[in-house]
C-alpha positions in Angstrom: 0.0 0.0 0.0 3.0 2.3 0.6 4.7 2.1 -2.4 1.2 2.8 -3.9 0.6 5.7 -2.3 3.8 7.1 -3.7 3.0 6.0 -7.1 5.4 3.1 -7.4 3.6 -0.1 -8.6 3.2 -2.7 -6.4 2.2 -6.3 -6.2 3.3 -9.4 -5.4 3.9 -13.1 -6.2 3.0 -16.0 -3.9 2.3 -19.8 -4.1 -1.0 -20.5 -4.8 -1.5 -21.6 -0.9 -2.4 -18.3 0.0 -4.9 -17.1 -2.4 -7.3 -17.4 0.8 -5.1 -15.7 3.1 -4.2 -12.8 0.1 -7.9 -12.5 -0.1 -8.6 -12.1 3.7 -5.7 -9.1 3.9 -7.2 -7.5 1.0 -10.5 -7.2 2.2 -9.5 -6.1 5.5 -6.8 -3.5 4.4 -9.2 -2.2 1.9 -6.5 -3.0 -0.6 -6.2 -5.1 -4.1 -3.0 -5.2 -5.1 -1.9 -7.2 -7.9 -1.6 -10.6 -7.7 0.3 -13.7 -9.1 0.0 -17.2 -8.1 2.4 -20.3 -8.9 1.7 -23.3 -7.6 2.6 -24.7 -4.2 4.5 -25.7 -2.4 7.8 -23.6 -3.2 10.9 -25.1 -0.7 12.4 -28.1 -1.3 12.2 -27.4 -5.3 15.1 -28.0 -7.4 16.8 -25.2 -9.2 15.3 -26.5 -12.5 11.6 -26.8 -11.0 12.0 -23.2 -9.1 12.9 -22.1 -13.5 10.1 -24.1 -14.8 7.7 -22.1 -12.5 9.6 -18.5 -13.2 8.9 -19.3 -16.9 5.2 -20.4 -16.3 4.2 -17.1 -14.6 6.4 -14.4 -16.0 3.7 -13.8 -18.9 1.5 -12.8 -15.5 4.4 -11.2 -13.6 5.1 -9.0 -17.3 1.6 -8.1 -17.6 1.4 -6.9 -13.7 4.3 -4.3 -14.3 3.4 -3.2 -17.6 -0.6 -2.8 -16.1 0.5 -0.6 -13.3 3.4 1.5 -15.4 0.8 2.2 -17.9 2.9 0.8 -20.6 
């Protein structure tokens, strides 16, 4: 919310364990930011798998940055 404020886009990335929880904090802070999911669980991945899921959601993580720069 504080980088928002100040005009610097914000969101975040997070497994998609915590959609419920991202929800919950949303509704209570009065706040949406932009969200991406991958899919859970995140430790105990291998370099390779940890890639694989970079790749999968960077189409979603482009599209966040270039929706909040106005590009």
């Amino acid at each position: 919310m504080d980088l928002e404020s100040r005009g610097i886009p914000g969101g975040f990335v997070a497994s998609d364990e915590f959609v419920q929880a991202a929800a919950a904090q949303a509704e209570s802070l009065g706040f949406d930011p932009y969200k991406v999911f991958v899919e859970h669980p995140i430790q105990d991945r291998t370099d390779e798998e940890m890639q694989d899921l970079a790749e999968r959601a960077f189409e979603d993580v482009l599209a966040m940055i270039l929706d909040k720069t106005g590009k």
